[in-house]
C-alpha positions as CSV (number, residue, x, y, z in Angstrom):
1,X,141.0,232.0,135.0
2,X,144.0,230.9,132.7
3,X,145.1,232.6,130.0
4,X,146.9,231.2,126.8
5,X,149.6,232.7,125.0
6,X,150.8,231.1,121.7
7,X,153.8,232.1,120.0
8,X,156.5,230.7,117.2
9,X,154.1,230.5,114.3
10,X,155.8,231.9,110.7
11,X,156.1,231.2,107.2
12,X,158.0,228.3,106.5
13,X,158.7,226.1,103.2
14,X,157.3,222.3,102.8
15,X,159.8,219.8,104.7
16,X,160.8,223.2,107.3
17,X,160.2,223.0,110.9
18,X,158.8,225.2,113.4
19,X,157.8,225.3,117.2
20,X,155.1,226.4,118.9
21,X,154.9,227.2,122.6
22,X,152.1,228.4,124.9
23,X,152.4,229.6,127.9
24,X,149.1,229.9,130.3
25,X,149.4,233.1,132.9
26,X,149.1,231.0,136.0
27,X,150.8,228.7,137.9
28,X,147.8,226.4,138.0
29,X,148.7,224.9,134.5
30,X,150.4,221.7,135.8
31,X,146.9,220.9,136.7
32,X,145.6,221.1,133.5
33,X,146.2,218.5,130.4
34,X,147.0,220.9,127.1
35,X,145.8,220.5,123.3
36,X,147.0,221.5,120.3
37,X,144.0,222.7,117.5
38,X,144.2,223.8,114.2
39,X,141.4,225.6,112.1
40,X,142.6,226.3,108.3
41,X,140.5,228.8,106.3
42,X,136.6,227.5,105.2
43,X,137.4,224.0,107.6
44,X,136.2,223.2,111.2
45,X,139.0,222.8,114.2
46,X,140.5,219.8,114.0
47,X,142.3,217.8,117.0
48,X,146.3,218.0,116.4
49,X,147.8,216.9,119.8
50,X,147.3,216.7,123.4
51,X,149.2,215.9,126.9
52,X,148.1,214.8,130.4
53,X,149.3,216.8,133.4
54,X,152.4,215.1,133.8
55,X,153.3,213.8,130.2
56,X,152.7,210.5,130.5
57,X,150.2,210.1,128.3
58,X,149.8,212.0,124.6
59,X,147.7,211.4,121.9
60,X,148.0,212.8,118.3
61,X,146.2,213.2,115.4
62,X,146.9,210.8,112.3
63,X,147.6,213.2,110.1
64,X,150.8,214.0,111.8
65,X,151.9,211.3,113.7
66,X,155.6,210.5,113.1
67,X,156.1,214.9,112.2
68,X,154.7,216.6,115.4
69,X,155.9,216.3,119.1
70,X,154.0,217.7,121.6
71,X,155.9,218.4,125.0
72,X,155.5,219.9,128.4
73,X,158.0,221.9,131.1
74,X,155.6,222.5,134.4
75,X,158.7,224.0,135.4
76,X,158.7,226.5,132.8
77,X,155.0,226.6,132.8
78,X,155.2,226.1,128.9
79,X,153.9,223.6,126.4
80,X,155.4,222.8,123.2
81,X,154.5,221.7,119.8
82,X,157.3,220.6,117.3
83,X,156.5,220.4,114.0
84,X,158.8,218.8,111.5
85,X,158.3,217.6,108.3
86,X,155.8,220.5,107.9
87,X,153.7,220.2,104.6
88,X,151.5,223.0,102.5
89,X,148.6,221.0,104.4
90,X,149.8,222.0,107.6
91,X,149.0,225.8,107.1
92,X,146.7,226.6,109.8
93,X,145.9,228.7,112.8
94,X,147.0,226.6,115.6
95,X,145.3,226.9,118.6
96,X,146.6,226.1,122.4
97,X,143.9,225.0,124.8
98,X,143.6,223.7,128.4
99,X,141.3,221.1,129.8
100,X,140.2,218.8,132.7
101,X,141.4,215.8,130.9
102,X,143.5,214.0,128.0
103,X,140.3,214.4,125.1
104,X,140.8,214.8,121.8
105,X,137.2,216.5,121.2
106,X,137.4,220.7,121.5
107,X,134.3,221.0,123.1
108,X,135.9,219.1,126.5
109,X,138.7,222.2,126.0
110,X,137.7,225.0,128.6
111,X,140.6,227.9,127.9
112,X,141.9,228.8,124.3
113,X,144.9,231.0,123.2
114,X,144.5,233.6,120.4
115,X,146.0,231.5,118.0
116,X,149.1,231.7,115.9
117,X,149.4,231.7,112.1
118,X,151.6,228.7,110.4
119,X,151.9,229.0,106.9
120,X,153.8,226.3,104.7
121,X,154.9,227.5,101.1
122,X,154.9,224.4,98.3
């Protein structure tokens, strides 16, 4: 089975930007669209970002259209998430997660990373 790695999480301050990247242990991952999550302490998961198999199709979240850029290298067998713009909102645990198809709902998501810790200082 496919394992997730996050990484590139940190402490940043409001209008900062950071990038996250996850990188799943097997080759198989171009077959897989990818999701971004985020679960900030005493909330549920929410939806963030996500990418078909080949990029041509991404869907993001309201909340932080026009900020975050999701992105994919099959090559490199890594997805990205850039996050600009980044607010005290923001702060999170942000999850990586793999899946049959382009769904926003984490439920449809089969593999999850660990997580990594963003924090955004006012």
């Amino acid at each position: 089975q496919v394992q997730l790695v996050e990484s590139g999480g940190g402490l940043v301050q409001a209008g900062g930007s950071l990038r996250l990247s996850c990188a799943p242990s097997k080759r198989t991952f171009s077959t897989y669209a990818m999701g971004w999550f985020r679960q900030a302490p005493g909330k549920e998961r929410e939806f963030v970002a996500a990418i078909t198999r080949t990029g041509g199709r991404i869907n993001y979240a309201d909340s932080v259209k026009g900020r975050f850029t999701i992105s994919r290298d099959n090559a490199e067998n890594t997805v990205y998430l850039q996050m600009n713009s980044l607010k005290p909102e923001d702060t999170a645990v942000y999850y990586c997660a793999a899946a049959n198809t382009l769904v926003v709902m984490a439920s449809f998501y089969s593999v999850w990373g660990q997580g990594t810790q963003v924090t955004v200082s006012s």
